[in-house]
N, C-alpha and C positions, 0 to 999 in steps of 0.2 A: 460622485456623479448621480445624477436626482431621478428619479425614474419617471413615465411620463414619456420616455424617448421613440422616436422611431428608428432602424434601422433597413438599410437597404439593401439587394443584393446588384451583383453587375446587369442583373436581366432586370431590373428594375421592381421586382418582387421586395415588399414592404413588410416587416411585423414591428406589432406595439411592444415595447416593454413593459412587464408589469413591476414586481419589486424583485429586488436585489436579494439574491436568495444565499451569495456567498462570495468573497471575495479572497487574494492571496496575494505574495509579492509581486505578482505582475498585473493583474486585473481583475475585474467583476464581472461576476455571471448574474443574468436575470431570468426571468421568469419572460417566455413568450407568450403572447396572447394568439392562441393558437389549438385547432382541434387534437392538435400530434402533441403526443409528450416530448415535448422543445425546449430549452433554454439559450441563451445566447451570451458567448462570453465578449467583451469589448476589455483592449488593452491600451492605456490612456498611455501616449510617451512612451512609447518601448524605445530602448536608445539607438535603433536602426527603424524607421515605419518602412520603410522599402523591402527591407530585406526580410522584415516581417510579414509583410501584405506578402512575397513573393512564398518566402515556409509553408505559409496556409493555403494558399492556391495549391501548390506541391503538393499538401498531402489531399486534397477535397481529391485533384486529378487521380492521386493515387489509392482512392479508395475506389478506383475500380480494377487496379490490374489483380491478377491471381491468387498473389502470397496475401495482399489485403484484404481482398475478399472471404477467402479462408479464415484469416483472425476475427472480420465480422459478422462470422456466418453464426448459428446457433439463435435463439432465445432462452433468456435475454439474450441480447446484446450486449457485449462482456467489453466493448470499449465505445468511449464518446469520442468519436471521432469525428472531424470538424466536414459536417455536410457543405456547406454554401459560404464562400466568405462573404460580409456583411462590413458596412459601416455607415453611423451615425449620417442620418439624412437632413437634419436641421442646423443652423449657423453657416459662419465663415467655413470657408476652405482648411483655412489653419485652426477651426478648432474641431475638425475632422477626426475620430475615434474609429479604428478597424478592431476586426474583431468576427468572429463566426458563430454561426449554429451550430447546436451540435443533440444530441438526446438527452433527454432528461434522465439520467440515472435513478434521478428519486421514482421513478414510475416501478420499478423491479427490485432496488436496492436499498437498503440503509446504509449512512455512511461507517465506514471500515472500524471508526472509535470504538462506537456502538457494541463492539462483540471484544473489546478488552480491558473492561471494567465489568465486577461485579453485579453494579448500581446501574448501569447500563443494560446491561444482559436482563434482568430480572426484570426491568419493566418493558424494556423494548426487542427484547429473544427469549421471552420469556422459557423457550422450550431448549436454548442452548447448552451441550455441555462439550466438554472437552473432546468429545470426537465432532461437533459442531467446527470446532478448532480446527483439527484437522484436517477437514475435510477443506475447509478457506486455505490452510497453508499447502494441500494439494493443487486445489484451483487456480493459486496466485501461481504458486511453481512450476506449472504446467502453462499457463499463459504466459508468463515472463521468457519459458523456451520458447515456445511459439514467436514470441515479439521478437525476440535475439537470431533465430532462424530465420528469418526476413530482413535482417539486417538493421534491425532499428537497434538503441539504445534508449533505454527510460534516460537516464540521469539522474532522475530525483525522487528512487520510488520511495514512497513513505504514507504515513495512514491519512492525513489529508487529500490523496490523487486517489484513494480508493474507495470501494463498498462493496456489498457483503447483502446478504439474504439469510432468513432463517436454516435454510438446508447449506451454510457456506458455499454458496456459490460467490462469486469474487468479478468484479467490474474494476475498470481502471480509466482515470480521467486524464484532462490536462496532456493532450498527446501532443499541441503543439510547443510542449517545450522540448520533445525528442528529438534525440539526434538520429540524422539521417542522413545517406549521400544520394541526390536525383540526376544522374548524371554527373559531368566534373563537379557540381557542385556540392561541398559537405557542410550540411545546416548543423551549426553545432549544437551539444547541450549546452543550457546555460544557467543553470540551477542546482543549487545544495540545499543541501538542509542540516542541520547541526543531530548529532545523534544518526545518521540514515547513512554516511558519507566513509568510506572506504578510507582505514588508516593511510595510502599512499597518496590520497586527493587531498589532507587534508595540509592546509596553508600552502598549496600549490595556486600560482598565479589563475585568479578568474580569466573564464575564457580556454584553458586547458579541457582540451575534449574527453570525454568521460569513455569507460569502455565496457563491456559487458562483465568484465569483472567486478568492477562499481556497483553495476546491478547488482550482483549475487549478493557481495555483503549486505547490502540494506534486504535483500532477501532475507538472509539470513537472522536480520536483525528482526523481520516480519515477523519469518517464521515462530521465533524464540518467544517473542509477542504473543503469538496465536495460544504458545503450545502452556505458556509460562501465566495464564491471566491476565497479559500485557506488559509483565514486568520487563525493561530495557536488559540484554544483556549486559553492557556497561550501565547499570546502575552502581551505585554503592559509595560509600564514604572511604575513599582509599584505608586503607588499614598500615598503611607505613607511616599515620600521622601526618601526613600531608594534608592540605584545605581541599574538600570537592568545590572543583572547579567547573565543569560539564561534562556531559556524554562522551565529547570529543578528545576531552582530555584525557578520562579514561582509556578510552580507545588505544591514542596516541602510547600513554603507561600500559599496554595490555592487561589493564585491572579489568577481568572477569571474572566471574564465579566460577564458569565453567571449566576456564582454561587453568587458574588458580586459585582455590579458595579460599587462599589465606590473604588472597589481593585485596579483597574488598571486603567492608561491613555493611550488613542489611537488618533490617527488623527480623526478627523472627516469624514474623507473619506472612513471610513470602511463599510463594509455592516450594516445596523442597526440592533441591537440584535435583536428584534422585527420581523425580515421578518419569521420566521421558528414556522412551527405549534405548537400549545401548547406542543402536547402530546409530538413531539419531543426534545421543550426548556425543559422538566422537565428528560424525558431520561437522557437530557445530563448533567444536574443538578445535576442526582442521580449519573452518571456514574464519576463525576468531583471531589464531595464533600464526597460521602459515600462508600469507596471500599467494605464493604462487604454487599450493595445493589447493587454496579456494573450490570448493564443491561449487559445479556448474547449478543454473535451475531445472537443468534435466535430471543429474544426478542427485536433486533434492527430490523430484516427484515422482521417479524410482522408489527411494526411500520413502515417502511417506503415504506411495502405492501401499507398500508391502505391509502398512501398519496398519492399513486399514483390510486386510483380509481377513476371510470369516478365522476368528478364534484368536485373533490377537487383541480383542479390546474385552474387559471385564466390568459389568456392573458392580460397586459396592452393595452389601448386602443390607445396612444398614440407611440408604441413602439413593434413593435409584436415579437422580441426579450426577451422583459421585460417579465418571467414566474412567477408567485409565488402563494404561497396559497389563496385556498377562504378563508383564514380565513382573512387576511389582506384586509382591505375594497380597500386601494389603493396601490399604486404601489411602493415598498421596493429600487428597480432600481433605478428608476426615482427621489426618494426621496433621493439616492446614488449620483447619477447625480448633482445634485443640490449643492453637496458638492465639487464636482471638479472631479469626478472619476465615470466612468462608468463602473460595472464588467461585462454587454451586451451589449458592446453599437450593435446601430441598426440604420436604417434611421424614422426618425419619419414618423408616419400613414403608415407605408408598412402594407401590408395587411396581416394574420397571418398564 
């Protein structure tokens, strides 16, 4: 879709499009030409337009009742939720495009990628370390209960719908793919993602409504992300000589590092399982091996409250980059390092 466009709203209110700033399995977002940090996403052929023009009306209305207002209170603004629905104002009838406003996330955030790569971090967080980490995998857990206490359902949280700020604070997009009920009716999720997707969802008939359970796992797959340099928990070359196949499939084989480590083979240059506090390597243990012990996202932001209290994080002394738990006598980084790969590197002995 070319840019150039205008779009409309039902009150007859108009903005230009500028360029196409991101696109996904369902639509593209642009750039609005406009004083307010805007964007507007248009969805070309969703395979219901009715019932879609109707989801997005649903939720604009429901950003004013209580529970919604509440998720959007703060600054930032920690979700893009669809202000005004809009659609393409030029051509026929039938080559009609709906689709909504919503805020610009890039005005407060960088996108979520951005802080789980080394190469990333260094030029674009440049001041991030691993309690940076934590502090995103608090933010996200702590919004995700919020979302689920309101009764919504992400469906398909994963690092493409998210972003992130130097201090990890954590934004979340893409809200009108959630599930929701507005009355009798229940808009369902309608979105996966491969690697994000809860072993009981997966090869379950499209169209099977997601649950907050769902959520958690891909939580948890976040979190693991956040705490791990980005490394997927189901990463790895199964180790029973089997071909890797994908995330899913590990999944599906519970090849984890965490839960097994004899399951899987990794480079040696990954973060060591060992850097990450007890209470959180057993979390993600139960959250990996047992779905119906699945740790809640409250009971993750519990957890990774209590890791951030004064005396539980240690500077390397060698590295004032290097963060990690007082549980670990020495330094998780540095012992990274050692293997070819630095997820902070730093100048040695800068002061902390």
């Amino acid at each position: 879709m070319s840019v150039g466009l205008t779009v409309v709203s039902g009150t007859g209110h108009t903005w230009r499009l500028t360029e196409q700033i991101g696109s996904g399995s369902e639509g593209f977002v642009y750039g609005v030409d406009d004083t307010r940090p805007l964007v507007a996403k248009l969805v070309p052929g969703p395979p219901d337009p009715e019932a879609f023009r109707r989801r997005v009306a649903r939720l604009v209305r429901r950003r004013r009742e209580p529970g919604t207002v509440g998720l959007l209170a703060g600054t930032p603004v920690r979700l893009a939720w669809p202000l005004v629905p809009v659609h393409t104002a030029a051509g026929r009838a039938a080559d009609r495009v709906d689709g909504y406003v919503m805020t610009d996330m890039r005005h407060a955030y960088q996108p979520f990628s951005h802080l789980l790569t080394a190469a990333t971090r260094r030029v674009l967080l440049p001041r991030a370390t691993w309690a940076t980490g934590l502090r995103a995998a608090l933010a996200l857990s702590r919004l995700l209960a919020e979302v689920h206490a309101e009764e919504y359902v992400v469906g398909d949280l994963k690092p493409d719908n998210l972003w992130v700020d130097e201090t990890g604070r954590v934004g979340l997009a893409d809200i009108d793919s959630w599930q929701f009920r507005d009355g009798r009716e229940l808009f369902r999720g309608r979105m996966r993602t491969p690697g994000y997707t809860a072993p009981e969802r997966i090869g379950v008939p499209a169209g099977t409504p997601p649950d907050t359970a769902s959520d958690d796992f891909a939580l948890a797959v976040l979190v693991h992300q956040l705490l791990m340099s980005g490394l997927h928990p189901f990463a790895g070359y199964p180790a029973d000589g089997a071909d890797y196949v994908s995330y899913d499939d590990n999944v599906r084989h519970g090849r984890c590092r965490l839960v097994d480590r004899a399951s899987v083979v990794l480079p040696r240059s990954v973060p060591p399982a060992d850097l990450l506090p007890r209470r959180l390597a057993e979390l993600f243990r139960t959250a990996f091996a047992d779905p119906l012990r699945r740790p809640s996202a409250a009971d993750w932001a519990e957890a990774l409250a209590a890791e951030q209290a004064p005396g539980r994080l240690r500077v390397c002394t060698v590295t004032a980059r290097h963060v990690h738990t007082v549980e670990r006598p020495w330094c998780p980084w540095c012992d990274q390092a050692e293997r070819g790969v630095d997820s902070y590197p730093g100048h040695a002995r800068e002061k902390a």
